[in-house]
C-alpha positions in Angstrom: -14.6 15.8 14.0 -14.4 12.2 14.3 -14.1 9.9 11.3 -14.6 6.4 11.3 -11.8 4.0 10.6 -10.9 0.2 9.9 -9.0 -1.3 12.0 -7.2 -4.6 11.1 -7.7 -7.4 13.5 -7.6 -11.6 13.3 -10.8 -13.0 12.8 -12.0 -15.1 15.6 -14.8 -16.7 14.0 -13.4 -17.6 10.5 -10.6 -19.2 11.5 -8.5 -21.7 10.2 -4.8 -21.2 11.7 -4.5 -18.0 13.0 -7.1 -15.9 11.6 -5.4 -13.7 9.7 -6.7 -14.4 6.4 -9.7 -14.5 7.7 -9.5 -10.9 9.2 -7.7 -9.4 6.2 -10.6 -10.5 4.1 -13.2 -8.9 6.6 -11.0 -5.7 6.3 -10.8 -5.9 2.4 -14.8 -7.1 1.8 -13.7 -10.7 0.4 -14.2 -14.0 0.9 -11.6 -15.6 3.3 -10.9 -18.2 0.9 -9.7 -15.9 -1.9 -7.2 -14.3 0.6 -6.3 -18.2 1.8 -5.7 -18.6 -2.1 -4.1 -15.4 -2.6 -1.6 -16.6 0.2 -0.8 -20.2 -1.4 -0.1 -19.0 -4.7 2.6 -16.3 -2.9 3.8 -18.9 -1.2 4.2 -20.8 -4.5 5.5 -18.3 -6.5 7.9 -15.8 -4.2 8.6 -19.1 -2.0 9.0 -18.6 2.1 9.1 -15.4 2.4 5.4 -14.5 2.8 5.4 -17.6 5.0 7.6 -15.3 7.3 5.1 -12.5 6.4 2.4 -14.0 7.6 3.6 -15.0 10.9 4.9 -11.6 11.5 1.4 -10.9 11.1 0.0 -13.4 13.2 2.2 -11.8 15.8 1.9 -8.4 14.9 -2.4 -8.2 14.1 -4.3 -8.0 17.8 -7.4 -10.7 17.9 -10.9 -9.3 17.0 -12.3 -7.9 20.1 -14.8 -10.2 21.6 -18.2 -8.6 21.3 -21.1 -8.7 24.4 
């Protein structure tokens, strides 16, 4: 039986640095800019440690795959 799943790639078309806020909000059904938000007020509030998250990710994350 095959079940569909979501996968979790970097947005290549909203796109401001990497594109991983861009593809975590495609993943999660928000707007990119609430995840961009969500990031700065981390950033703000547990200081540079989800800036080291989020370039794990950027390494981690593959790019969308380029549709044809």
């Amino acid at each position: 039986m095959a079940e569909n799943y979501k996968q979790l790639y970097r947005s290549t078309t909203d796109s401001m640095l990497a594109g991983v806020c861009g593809g975590l909000g495609e993943y999660a059904a928000l707007d990119p800019t609430v995840v961009r938000l969500l990031f700065v007020l981390a950033f703000f509030l547990t200081g540079p440690g989800i800036l080291l998250a989020y370039l794990i990710m950027m390494l981690i994350i593959p790019p969308a795959p380029v549709s044809q």
